[in-house]
C-alpha positions as CSV (number, residue, x, y, z in Angstrom):
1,X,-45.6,42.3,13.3
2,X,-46.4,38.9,14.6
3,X,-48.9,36.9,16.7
4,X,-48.6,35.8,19.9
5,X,-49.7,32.2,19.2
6,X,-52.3,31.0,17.1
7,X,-55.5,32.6,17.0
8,X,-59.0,31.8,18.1
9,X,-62.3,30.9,16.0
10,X,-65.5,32.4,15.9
11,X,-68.4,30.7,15.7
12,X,-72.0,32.1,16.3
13,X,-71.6,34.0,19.6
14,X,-69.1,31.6,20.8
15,X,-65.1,31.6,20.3
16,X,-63.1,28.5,20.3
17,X,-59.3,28.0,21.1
18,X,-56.6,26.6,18.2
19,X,-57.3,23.1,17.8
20,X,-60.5,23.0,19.8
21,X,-63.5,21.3,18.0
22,X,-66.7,21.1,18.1
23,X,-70.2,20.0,17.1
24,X,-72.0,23.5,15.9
25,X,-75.5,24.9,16.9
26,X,-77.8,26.1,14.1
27,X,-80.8,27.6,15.7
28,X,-84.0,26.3,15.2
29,X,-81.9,22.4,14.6
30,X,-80.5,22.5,17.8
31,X,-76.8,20.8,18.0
32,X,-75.5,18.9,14.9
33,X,-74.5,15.8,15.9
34,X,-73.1,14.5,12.8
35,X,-71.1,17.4,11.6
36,X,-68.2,18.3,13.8
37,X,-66.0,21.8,13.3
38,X,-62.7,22.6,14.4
39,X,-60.6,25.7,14.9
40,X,-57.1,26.0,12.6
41,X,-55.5,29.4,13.6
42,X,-58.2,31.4,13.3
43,X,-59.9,29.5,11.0
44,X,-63.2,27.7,11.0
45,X,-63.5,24.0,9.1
46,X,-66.2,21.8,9.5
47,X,-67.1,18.7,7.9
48,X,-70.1,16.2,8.2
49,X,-69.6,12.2,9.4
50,X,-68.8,10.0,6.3
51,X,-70.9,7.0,6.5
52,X,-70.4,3.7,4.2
53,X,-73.0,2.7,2.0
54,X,-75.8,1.0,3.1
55,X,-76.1,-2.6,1.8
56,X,-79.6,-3.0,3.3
57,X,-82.9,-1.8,2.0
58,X,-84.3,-0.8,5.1
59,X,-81.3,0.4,7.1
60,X,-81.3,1.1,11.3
61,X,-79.4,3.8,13.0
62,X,-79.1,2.1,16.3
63,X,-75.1,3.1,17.6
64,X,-74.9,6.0,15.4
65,X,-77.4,8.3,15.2
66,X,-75.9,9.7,11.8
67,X,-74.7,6.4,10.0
68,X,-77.5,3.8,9.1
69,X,-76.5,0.0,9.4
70,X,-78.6,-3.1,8.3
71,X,-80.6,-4.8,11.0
């Protein structure tokens, strides 16, 4: 028996399409900006932002609120 397309994702109360991401919601924390999730045929992946190393000691997360760069 087959499908009749690729299947939707379930995540929390919510259902996403195939291919649809996403930036989940983790109650009490709200959205999560820096991690972003995508459906694969019925299948949930998620990932968080890769940042480069910071060559500062104090680093500044001005444009990106989930990468630090140096001032």
């Amino acid at each position: 028996m087959q499908a009749d397309g690729p299947r939707a994702c379930r995540f929390g109360r919510r259902w996403y399409l195939n291919n649809e991401s996403w930036h989940p919601y983790v109650p009490p924390f709200g959205e999560m900006k820096c991690i972003l999730c995508w459906c694969v045929s019925g299948e949930t992946h998620c990932q968080r932002q890769e940042c480069p190393p910071s060559a500062c000691a104090s680093p500044a997360r001005r444009d990106n609120p989930c990468c630090a760069k140096c001032r």
